[in-house]
C-alpha positions in Angstrom: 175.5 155.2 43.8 176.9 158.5 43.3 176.1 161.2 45.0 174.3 163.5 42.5 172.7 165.9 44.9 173.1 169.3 43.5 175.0 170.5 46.6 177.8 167.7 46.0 178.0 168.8 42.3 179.1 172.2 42.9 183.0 171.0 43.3 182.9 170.2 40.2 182.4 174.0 38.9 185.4 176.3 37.8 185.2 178.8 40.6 185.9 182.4 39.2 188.7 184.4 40.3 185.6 186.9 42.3 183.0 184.7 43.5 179.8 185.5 41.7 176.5 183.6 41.6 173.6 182.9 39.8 170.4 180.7 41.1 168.9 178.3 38.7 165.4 177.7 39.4 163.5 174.8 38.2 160.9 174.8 35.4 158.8 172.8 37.4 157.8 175.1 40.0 160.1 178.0 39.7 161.7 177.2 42.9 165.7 177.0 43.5 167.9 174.2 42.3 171.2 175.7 43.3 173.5 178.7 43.1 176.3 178.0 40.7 179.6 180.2 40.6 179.9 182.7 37.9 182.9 182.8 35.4 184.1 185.4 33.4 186.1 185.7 30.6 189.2 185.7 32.4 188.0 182.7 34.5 187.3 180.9 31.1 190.7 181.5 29.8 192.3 180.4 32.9 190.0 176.7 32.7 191.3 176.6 29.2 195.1 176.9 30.6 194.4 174.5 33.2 192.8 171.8 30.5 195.3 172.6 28.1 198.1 171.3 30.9 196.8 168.0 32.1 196.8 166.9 28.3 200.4 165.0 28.5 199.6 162.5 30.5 196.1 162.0 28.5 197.7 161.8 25.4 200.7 159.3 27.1 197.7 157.1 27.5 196.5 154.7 24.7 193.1 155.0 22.9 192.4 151.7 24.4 193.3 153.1 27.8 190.7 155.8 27.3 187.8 154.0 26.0 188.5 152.2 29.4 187.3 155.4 31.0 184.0 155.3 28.3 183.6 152.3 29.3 183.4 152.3 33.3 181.3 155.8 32.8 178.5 153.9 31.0 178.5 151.5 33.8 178.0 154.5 36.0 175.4 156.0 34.1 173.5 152.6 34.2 174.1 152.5 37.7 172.8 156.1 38.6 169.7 155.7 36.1 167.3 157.0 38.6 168.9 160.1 40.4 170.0 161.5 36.9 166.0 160.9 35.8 165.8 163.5 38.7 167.9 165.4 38.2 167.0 166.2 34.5 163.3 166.5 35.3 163.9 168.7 38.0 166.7 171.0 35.7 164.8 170.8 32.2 160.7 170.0 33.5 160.9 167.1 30.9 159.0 164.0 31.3 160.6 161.2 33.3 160.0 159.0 30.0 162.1 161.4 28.2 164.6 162.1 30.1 165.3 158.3 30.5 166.1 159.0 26.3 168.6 161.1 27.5 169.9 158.6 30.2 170.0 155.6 27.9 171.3 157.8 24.5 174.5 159.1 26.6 174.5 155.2 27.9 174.6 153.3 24.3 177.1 156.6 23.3 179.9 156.2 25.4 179.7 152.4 25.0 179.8 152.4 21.2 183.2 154.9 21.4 184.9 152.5 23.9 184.0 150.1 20.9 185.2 151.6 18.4 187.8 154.6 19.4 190.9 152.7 18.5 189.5 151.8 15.2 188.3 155.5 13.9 191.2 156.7 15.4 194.0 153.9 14.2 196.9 154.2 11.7 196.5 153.7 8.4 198.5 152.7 5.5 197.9 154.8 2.2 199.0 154.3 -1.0 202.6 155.8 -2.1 204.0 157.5 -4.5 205.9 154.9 -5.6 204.9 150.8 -5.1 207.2 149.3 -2.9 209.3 152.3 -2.3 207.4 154.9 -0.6 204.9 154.3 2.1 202.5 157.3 3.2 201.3 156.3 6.7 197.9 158.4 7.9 197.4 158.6 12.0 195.0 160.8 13.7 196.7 164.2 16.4 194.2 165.5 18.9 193.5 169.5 18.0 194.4 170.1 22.2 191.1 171.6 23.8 187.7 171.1 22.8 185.0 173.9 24.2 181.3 172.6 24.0 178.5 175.1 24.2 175.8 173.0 25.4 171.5 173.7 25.9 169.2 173.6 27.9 167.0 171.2 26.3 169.1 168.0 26.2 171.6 168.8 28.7 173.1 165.7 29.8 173.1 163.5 26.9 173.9 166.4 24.7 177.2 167.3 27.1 177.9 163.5 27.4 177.4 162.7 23.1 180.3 165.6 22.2 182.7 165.0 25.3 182.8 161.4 25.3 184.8 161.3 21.7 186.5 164.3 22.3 188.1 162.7 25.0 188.9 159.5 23.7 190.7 161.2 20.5 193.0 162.8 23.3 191.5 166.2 23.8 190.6 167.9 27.0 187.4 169.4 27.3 185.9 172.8 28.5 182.1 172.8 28.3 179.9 176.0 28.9 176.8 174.3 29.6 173.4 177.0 29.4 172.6 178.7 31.9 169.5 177.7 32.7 170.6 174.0 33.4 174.5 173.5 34.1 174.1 170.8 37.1 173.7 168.3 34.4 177.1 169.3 32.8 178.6 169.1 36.2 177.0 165.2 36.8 178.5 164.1 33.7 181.9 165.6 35.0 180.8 163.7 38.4 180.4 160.0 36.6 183.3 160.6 34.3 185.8 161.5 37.0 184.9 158.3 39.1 185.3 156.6 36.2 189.3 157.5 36.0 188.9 160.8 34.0 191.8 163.2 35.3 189.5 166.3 36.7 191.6 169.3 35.2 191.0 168.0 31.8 187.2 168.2 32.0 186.0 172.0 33.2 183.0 173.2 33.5 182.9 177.0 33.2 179.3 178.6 34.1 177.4 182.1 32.9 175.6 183.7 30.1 177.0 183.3 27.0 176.9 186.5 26.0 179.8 186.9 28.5 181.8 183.7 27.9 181.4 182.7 24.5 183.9 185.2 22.9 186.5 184.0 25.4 185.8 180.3 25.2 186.1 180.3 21.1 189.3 182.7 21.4 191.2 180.2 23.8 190.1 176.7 22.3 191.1 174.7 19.3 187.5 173.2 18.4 184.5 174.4 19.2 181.2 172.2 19.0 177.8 174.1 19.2 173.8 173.3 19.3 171.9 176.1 19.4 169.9 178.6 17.4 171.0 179.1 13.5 171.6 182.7 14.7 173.9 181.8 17.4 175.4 179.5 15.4 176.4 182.0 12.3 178.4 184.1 15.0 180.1 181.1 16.3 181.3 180.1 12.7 182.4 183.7 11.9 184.4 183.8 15.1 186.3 180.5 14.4 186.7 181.4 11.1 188.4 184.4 12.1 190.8 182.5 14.4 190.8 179.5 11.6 190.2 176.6 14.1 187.1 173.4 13.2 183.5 174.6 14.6 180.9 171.8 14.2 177.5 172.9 15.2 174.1 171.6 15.4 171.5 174.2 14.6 168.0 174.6 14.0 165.3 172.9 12.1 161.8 173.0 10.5 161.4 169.2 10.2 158.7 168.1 7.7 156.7 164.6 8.4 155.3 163.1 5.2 152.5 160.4 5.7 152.0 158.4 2.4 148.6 156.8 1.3 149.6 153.3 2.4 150.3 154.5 6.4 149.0 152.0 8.7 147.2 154.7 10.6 147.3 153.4 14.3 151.0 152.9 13.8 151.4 156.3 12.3 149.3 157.9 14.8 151.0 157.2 17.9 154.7 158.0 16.3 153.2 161.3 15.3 152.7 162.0 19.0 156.2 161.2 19.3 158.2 162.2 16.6 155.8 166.0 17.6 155.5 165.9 21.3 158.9 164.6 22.8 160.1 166.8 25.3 157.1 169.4 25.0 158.4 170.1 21.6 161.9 171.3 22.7 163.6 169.1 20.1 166.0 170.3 17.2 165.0 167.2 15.4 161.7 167.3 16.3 158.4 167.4 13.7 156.7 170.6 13.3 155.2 170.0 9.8 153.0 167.2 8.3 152.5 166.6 4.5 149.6 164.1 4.8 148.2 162.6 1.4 144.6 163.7 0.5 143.4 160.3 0.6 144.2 160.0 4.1 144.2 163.3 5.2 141.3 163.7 7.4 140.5 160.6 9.3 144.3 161.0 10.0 143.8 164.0 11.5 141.0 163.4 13.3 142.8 160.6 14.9 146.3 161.9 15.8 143.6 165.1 16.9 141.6 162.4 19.7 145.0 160.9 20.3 147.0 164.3 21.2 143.9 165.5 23.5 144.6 162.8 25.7 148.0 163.4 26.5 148.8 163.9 29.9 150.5 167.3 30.9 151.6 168.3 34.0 154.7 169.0 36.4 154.8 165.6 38.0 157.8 163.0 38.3 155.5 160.1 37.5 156.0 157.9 34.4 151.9 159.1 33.3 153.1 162.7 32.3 153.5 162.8 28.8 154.5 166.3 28.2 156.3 168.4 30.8 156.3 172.5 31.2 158.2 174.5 28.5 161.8 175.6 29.8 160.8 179.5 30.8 158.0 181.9 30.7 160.0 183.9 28.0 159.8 180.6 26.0 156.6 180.2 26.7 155.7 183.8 25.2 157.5 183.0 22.3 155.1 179.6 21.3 151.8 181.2 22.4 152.4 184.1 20.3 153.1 181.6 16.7 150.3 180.0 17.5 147.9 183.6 18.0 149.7 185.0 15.0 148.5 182.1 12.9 145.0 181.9 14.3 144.5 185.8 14.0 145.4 184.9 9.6 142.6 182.2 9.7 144.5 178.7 10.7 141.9 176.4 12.6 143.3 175.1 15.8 142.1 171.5 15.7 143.2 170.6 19.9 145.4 172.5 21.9 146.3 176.0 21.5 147.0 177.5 25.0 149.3 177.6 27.8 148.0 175.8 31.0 148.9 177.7 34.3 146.3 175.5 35.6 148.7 172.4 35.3 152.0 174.0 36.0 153.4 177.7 35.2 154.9 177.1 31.8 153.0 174.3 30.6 150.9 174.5 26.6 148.9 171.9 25.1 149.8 169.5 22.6 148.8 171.8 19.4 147.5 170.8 16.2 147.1 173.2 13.2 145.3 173.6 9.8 145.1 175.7 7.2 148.7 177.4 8.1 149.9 180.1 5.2 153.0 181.7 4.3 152.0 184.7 5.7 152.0 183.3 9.4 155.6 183.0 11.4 155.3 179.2 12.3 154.9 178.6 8.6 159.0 178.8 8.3 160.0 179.5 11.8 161.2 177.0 13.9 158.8 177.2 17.3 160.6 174.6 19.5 157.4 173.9 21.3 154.5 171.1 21.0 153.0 172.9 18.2 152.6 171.0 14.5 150.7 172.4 11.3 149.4 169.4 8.9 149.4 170.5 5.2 147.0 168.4 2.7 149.0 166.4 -0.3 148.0 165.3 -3.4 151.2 162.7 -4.3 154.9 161.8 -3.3 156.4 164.6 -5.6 154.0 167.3 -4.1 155.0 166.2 -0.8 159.0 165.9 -0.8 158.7 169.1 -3.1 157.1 171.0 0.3 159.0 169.2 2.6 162.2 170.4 0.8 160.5 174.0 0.6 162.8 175.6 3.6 166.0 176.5 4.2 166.6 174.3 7.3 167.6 170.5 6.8 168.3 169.1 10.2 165.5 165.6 10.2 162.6 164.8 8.7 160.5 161.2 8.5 158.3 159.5 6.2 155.2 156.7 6.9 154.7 154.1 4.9 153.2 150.4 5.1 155.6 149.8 2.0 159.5 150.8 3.2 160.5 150.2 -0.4 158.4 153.0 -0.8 159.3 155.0 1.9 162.7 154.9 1.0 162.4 156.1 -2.4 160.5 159.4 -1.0 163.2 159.5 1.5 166.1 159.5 0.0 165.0 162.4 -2.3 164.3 164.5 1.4 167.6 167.1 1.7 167.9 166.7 5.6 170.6 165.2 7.5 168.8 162.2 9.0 165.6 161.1 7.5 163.7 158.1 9.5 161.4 155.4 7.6 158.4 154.6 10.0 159.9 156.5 13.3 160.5 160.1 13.8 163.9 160.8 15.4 165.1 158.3 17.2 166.3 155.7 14.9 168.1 157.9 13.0 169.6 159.3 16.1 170.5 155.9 18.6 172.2 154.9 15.2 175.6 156.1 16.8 177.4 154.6 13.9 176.3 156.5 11.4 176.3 160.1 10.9 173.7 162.2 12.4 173.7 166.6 11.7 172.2 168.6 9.4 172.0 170.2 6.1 171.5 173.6 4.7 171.3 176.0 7.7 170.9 173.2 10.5 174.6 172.6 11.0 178.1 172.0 10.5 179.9 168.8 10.5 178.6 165.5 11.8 178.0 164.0 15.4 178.4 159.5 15.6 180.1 157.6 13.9 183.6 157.6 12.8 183.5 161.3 11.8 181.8 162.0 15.6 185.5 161.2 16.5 187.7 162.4 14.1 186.3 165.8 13.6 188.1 166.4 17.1 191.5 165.2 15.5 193.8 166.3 12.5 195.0 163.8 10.1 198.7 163.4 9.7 200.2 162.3 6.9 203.6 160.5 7.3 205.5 159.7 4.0 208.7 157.4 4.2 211.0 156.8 1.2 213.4 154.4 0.4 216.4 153.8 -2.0 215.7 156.4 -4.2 214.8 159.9 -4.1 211.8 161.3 -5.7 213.9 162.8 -8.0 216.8 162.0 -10.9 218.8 159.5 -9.9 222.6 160.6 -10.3 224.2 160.2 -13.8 220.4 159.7 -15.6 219.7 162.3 -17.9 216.7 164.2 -16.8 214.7 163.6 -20.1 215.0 159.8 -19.7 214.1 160.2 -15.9 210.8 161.9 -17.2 210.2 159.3 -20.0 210.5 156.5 -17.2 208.0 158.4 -14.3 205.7 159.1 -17.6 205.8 155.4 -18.3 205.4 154.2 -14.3 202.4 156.7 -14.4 200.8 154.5 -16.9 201.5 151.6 -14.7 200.6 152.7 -11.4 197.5 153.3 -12.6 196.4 150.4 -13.4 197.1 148.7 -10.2 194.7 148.0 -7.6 194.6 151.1 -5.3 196.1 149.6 -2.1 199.0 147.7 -3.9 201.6 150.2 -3.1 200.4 149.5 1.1 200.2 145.7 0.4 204.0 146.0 -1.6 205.8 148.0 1.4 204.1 145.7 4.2 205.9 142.4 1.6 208.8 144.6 1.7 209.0 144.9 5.3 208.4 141.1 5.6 211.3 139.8 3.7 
């Protein structure tokens, strides 16, 4: 077992030219975690430097070589299940049952890359110019150093699902994890270095952003975000300015549609779910329902009785459903959506206050009727355990209101027919839409593409572009016998009359003839 005590984690930090600390206190019961150095910009640009230079030697190694790496750290994370349950709970407040999501999601990550690196990232053959002749070869250059901005609410699997690619496409990494929870970032620096990861090409630079995110985008060559759609805008303009990739993972209103033909008990419990996971502190997670009328009542008096009997509370045990919110300001910020939509005349059908009683910063499970435009939970994202539930009269009502918003991070629909389902979902503009679940499937799918529309994001996490966003392709063209250009002694009008007429040719020819012709060329 590693040792994952927070005390041991600390030489993993970037320790700042003038040694600075902060003290991150736990959720739970406010009481210390740790004091962790604090950078500044200087400090950040010197991590970046000392990234930037252990990259030969990364870059001498194969992709194969690297996924080795992936592949011993998700043997490690395995291994260590139960101190990193700890540790999360202790850093975030989440439940143990969902921070075991976390532990398991950076797990099934890391193994699908060491799958699959080599092939997202492998040479290709393109077509040519010119069959036989000319052969365009496409291969994949790492973009040097990769900083991750990181939060609080997912922040190991979240550090660990951005990193792990990076890596393997030949980057080094510096990650400003938030402030509020930065021992997880330094853990999943812990597990990969044991797993053969040289330790200058993974930093970990703490602080506030405010201070280091300016120097983090200005010395990087790719910077990956999740974090507020406000944030996120500045991010984007700042590597805009500098003209280097940002992907980002931003906010989201995510709608819930239950259709006429929901098996209700089913539907029930993934409501609780797809609403409650991680007290709410989910970008993907549900804060509006579009129930159909049919339905609408005995649905909600049921996922109503259901919700009321969640457990909250501060404890490590697998019973706790829903753990405390991350901070009192947070805290502030849900209680007041849901008094500002109360005081317009919503009915709050269970839930609807904080709970010192159970632990500082823990709320109830909240459900909501009669929620109106005029109240700020309406459109605003709350990022808490808080969910309004809208009446529906049909499917087109439904994905019309469900598309109503300028988010379009996740969304779900319920339905005993998925034949049905689908056809509502596919006409849902979000980035991920689930059939019959309300996050997850979409999002342990690490082969296909998972990030937003509209407002909720930039770029794509999994899959093959979950790689190759951190690389730039390369095309490299090789030509043979002839020059792309008049051969000597052939009058340029006849030249033209003969490229016209090839033209014609070429394109009727299957579109991977000109690879399959140079690789017979090279054969004979």
């Amino acid at each position: 077992m590693t040792n994952l005590d927070t005390t041991a984690l600390l030489r993993w930090a970037y320790y700042p030219a003038e040694h600075r600390q902060m003290t991150v206190t736990s959720p739970l019961d406010g009481q210390p975690i740790g004091d962790v150095p604090i950078c500044a910009g200087d400090d950040v640009t010197a991590a970046v430097a000392a990234a930037r230079a252990a990259l030969p030697i990364w870059q001498s190694r194969s992709v194969r070589e690297r996924a080795r790496v992936a592949d011993r750290f998700r043997d490690l994370v395995m291994d260590n299940c139960e101190p990193l349950l700890d540790l999360i709970h202790r850093e975030n407040g989440k439940s143990r049952l969902h921070a075991f999501e976390e532990v398991m999601d950076s797990a099934l990550c890391a193994g699908y890359y060491a799958r699959t690196a080599a092939i997202h990232l492998g040479t290709r053959v393109r077509g040519g110019a010119i069959p036989v002749l000319t052969r365009a070869v496409e291969r994949r250059v790492p973009e040097g150093v990769v900083g991750i901005i990181s939060p609080w609410n997912y922040p190991w699997t979240l550090a660990c699902s951005d990193a792990i690619p990076a890596l393997l496409a030949g980057n080094a990494v510096v990650i400003k994890p938030d402030s509020a929870t930065p021992f997880c970032a330094l853990a999943v620096k812990a597990l990969l270095v044991e797993a053969g990861l040289p330790s200058a090409l993974f930093q970990v630079v703490c602080g506030p952003g405010s201070e280091l995110g300016t120097p983090l985008i200005e010395a990087v060559d790719h910077v990956m975000f999740t974090g507020s759609t406000e944030t996120g805008r500045s991010v984007a303009e700042r590597c805009a300015k500098r003209l280097i990739p940002c992907s980002a993972e931003l906010g989201g209103k995510n709608p819930m549609i239950v259709l006429a033909d929901a098996n209700m008990d089913y539907t029930v419990r993934g409501a609780m779910q797809s609403c409650f996971s991680t007290t709410g502190q989910l970008c993907v997670s549900i804060e509006r329902m579009y129930v159909h009328e049919s339905i609408f009542d005995e649905f909600v008096a049921r996922f109503a009785e259901a919700t009321s009997q969640m457990v909250v509370g501060v404890g490590d045990g697998w019973d706790v459903d829903l753990g405390p919110l991350i901070s009192a300001e947070h805290l502030a910020k849900v209680q007041a959506h849901v008094d500002d939509a109360v005081a317009k005349g919503a009915t709050v059908v269970t839930g609807g206050k904080a709970r010192p009683d159970l632990g500082a910063t823990c709320f109830e499970p909240t459900i909501l009727t009669g929620v109106t435009e005029d109240m700020d939970l309406c459109r605003q994202e709350t990022f808490g355990p808080v969910v309004s539930v809208y009446k529906v009269s049909d499917d087109n009502e439904a994905v019309a209101r469900a598309n109503d918003t300028e988010y379009g991070l996740n969304a779900c629909v319920w339905s005993a027919s998925t034949i049905h389902a689908y056809n509502v979902a596919r006409r849902i503009m979000a980035g991920t839409v689930n059939i019959n679940e309300g996050y997850a499937a979409a999002w342990a799918s690490h082969d296909a593409l998972m990030g937003g529309m509209g407002v909720s994001g930039l770029g794509r996490r999994h899959g093959a572009e979950g790689i190759q966003r951190f690389t730039q392709p390369q095309n490299v063209a090789t030509q043979r016998l002839l020059l792309l250009a008049p051969p000597p002694g052939v009058p340029r009008e006849a030249y033209v009359q003969f490229m016209k007429l090839g033209a014609r040719v070429l394109h009727r020819l299957p579109i991977d003839w000109c690879a399959r012709a140079w690789t017979w060329w090279n054969e004979l």
